[in-house]
C-alpha angles and dihedrals in degrees: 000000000000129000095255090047101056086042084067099034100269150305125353126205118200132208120206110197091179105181134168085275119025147013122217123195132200136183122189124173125237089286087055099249123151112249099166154359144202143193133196146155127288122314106184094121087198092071106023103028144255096269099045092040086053082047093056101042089048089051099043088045093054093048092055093044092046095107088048101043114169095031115099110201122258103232122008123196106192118175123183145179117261093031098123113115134051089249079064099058096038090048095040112033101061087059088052108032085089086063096082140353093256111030124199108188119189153133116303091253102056087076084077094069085044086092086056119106098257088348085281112145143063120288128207127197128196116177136112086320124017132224129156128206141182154187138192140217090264087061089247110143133207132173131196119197134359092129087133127227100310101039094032145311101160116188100012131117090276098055086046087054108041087056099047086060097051094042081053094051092044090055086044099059094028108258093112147054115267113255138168089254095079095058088033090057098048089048101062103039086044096242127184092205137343105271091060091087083082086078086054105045105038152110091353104012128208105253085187090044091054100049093047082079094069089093090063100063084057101053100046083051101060080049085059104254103166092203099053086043082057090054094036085052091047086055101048089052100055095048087047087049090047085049102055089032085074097038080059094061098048135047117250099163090182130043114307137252118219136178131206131201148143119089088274091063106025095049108038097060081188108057079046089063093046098057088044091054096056086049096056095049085068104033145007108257113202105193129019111204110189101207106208097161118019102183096067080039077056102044093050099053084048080070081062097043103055085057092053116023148048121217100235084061093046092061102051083050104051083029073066102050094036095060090058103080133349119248101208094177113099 
């Protein structure tokens, strides 16, 4: 233990959950316990910037760690959005590597393995877009998904969506069956009529706004509305195929572990169920970890880390994972 750490009663770990949006920093001690936190703006460096993502990670960082100023973390697992090729890590890695002692640096989505006894399982996000990912106990790494809107999601709160509204519209002119969603949907984005989605949904389109109506499919759903179950049931099933289609690619000899997040999944305990059940079908899972916030989850397999890893071997690995398919959500 250093002099400064035993100055503020020992080691600190820190989590990095870096988004589109958003960056969220955490800092726990070795028990695990939270002893700070920090927020900050955006940190996918594809979209921002690199200067302006490093900008947001350091600031976010300082802020958790202003209670405990002068004592750098031990181990530090930072995933971001963005971070999906080698050209990522190299360009990204040498700003962050003072950070911590130990330094992972990853997509955003691989935080939601970190519960995972050694990050071994399969993990499923449901958001506003949707991707699973997985590793196994060998260290060999696979992803499904995470085409974004245009190129996939299933499953995700844009699809969900996407398909309320249409289901809404088709009621509306007749080519489909009625269903709560119509009136569900004009409700909530406060609609005259209708056709008046059109205004929300060209010539740009909200990606978020749309996928704030994911909830009413739920909810229509739970009241008995046949059409929103149909498009409750599709989503389940894609999470669930994105899921296996991983567990394909890897080797899990036992049950299977498996972690949920996103507010799809870690909200609508339903919908969670739904996308459990068509797993289990196919194969026994052993553990369910909702992941409601990953960046604490992080921060407390960074405790783990320090004892096992260096940092210089932690890039070429995720380097690895991260080449093997993009996640454009975020």
């Amino acid at each position: 233990m250093t002099m400064h750490e035993q100055a503020r009663g020992g080691p600190l770990y820190l989590g990095v959950d870096g988004g589109g949006s958003k960056t969220l920093a955490v800092v726990v001690d070795a028990q695990g316990r939270e002893r700070g936190r920090g927020v900050a703006g955006a940190a996918n460096h594809a979209a921002v910037g690199l200067e302006r993502a490093v900008a947001a990670i350091e600031a976010a960082v300082a802020e958790a760690l202003r209670a405990d100023a002068g004592t750098p973390p031990r181990a530090a697992w930072i995933g971001l959005a963005g971070v999906d090729r080698p050209a990522d890590y190299e360009a990204l890695l040498p700003r962050l590597r003072g950070l911590a002692g130990v330094v992972r640096l990853t997509n955003d989505a691989e935080l939601i393995l970190s519960p995972l006894e050694g990050a071994v399982g399969v993990a499923v996000i449901g958001r506003a877009g949707s991707i699973a990912l997985g590793r196994d106990a060998r260290g060999a790494t696979a992803r499904a998904g995470g085409w974004g809107h245009i190129l996939g999601d299933e499953g995700s709160g844009y699809e969900l969506g996407c398909l309320s509204l249409r289901a809404a519209l088709r009621a509306d002119d007749g080519r489909g069956p009625a269903t709560l969603l119509r009136d569900l949907v004009m409700r909530e984005w406060r609609l005259a009529h209708p056709s008046d989605a059109i205004g929300y949904v060209y010539p740009d389109g909200d990606k978020r706004a749309i996928a704030a109506l994911a909830p009413l499919v739920f909810r229509a759903a739970r009241a008995g509305d046949v059409v929103a179950r149909e498009i409750m049931a599709r989503g389940a099933d894609e999470l669930a195929l994105s899921a296996l289609a991983v567990v394909d690619r890897l080797t899990f000899p036992g049950a299977l572990p498996v972690a949920v997040a996103g507010g799809l999944l870690t909200r609508a305990a339903d919908y969670r169920e739904a996308v459990l059940a068509r797993i289990r079908r196919r194969r026994e899972v052993s553990r369910v970890v909702v992941v409601a916030h990953p960046a604490e989850s992080a921060a407390r397999a960074a405790i783990d880390l320090a004892a096992t890893t260096t940092d210089a071997a932690i890039l070429g690995r995720e380097a690895q994972l991260s080449c093997e398919a993009p996640d454009v959500d975020g």
